[in-house]
C-alpha positions in Angstrom: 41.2 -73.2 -0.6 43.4 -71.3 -2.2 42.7 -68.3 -5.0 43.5 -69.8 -8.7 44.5 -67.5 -11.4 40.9 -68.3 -12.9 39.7 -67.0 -9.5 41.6 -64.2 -9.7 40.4 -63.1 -13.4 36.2 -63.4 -11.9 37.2 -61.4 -9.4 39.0 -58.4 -11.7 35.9 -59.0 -13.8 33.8 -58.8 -11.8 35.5 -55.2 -10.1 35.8 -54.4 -13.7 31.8 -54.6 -14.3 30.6 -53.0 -11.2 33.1 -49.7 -12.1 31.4 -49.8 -15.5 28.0 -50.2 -14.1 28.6 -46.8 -12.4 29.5 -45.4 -15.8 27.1 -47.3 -18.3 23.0 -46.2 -17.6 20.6 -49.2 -17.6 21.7 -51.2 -14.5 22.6 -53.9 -15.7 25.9 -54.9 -15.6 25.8 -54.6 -11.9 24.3 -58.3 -12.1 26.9 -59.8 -14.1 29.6 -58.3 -11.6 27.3 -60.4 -9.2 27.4 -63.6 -11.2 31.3 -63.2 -11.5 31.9 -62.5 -8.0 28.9 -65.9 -7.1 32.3 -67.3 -9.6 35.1 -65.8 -8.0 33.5 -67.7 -4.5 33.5 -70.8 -6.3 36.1 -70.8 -7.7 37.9 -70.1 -4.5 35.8 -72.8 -2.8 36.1 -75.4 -5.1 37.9 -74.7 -8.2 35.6 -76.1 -10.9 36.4 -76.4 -14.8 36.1 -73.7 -17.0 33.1 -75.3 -18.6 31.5 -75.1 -15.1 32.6 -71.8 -13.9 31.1 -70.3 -17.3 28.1 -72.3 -16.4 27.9 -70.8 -12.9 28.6 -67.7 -14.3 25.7 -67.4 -16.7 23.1 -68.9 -14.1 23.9 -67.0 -11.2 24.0 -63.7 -13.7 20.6 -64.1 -15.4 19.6 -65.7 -12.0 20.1 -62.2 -10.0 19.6 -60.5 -13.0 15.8 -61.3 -13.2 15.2 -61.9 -9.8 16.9 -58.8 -8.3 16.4 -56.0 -10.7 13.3 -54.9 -10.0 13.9 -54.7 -6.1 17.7 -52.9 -6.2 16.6 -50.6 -8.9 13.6 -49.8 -6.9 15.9 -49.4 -4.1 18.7 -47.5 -5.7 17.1 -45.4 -8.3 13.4 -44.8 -6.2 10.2 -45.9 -6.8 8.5 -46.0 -10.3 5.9 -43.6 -11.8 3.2 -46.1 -12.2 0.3 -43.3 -13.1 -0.2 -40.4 -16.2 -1.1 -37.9 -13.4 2.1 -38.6 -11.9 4.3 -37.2 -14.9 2.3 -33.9 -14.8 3.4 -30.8 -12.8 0.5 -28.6 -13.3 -3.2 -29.6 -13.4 -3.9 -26.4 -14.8 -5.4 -22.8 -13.2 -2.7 -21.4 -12.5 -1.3 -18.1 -13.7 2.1 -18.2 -15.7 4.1 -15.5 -17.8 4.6 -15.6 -21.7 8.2 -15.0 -22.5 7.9 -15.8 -25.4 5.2 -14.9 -28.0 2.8 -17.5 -28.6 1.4 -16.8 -32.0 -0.7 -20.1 -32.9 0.0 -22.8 -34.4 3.7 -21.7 -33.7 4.9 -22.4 -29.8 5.9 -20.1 -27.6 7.3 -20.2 -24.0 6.1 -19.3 -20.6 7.7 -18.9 -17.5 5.6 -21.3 -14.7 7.8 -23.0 -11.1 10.8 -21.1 -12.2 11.0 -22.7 -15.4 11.1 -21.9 -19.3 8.0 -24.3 -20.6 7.2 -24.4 -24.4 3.5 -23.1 -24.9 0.5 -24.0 -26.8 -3.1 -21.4 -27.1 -5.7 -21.0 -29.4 -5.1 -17.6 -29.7 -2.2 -15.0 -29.9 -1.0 -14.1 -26.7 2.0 -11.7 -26.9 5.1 -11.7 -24.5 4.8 -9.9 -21.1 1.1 -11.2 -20.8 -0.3 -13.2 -18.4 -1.8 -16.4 -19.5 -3.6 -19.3 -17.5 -2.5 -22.9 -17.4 -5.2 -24.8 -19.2 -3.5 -28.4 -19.4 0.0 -30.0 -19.3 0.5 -32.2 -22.2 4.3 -34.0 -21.4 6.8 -31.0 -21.8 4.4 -28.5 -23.2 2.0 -26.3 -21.8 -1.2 -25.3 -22.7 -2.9 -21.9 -21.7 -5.4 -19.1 -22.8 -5.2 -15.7 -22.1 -6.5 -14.2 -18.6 -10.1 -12.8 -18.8 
């Protein structure tokens, strides 16, 4: 059992990928760091041909790759939104700022959480006034003018 310069180059490869995996979004590459290091072992273990360590490289890659994703990136990155009422921040009511002239059908922005929000109304609503959230439709926000 002794480390072959074939081990030796899975094992920079696979230190290689998991660097670039921290550098690279996606998440990935993390699994074929996996697959070379599953190599590296092998190789180690039993110092297979290059046709087979290519071969053990690609199945225990696409191997962790599909069977493992799911679970680390859930346990890495956090769970996923599953649900439309999950990506909005305001169900609407509440009272916001304009700082920004909203002159329809040109935007205009409002301050709501601290925030700068680009702004949607039906009618003019000039800046300084106070407006009420109507709806939240991704990054803009849609109000009318407080009665």
């Amino acid at each position: 059992m002794d480390v072959t310069t074939d081990g030796l180059l899975w094992l920079t490869a696979a230190v290689f990928l998991l660097v670039l995996e921290m550098l690279v979004p996606g998440f990935v590459l993390f699994f074929f760091g996996l697959g070379a290091l599953v190599t590296f072992v092998c190789c180690w273990l039993f110092q297979p041909s290059l046709n087979v360590q290519l071969l053990i490289f690609l199945i225990a890659s696409i191997t962790s790759l599909f069977s493992l994703r799911g679970l680390v990136k859930t346990t890495f990155l956090g769970g996923e939104i599953d649900s439309e009422a999950d990506h909005a921040l305001t169900t609407g009511g509440e009272t916001v700022l304009v700082t920004k002239t909203i002159a329809p059908p040109m935007e205009g922005k409002v301050k709501y959480s601290g925030t700068s929000w680009r702004a949607l109304a039906d009618e003019r609503i000039e800046e300084g006034e106070v407006a009420t959230v109507v709806s939240q439709d991704g990054i803009i926000i849609r109000v009318k003018k407080m009665v």
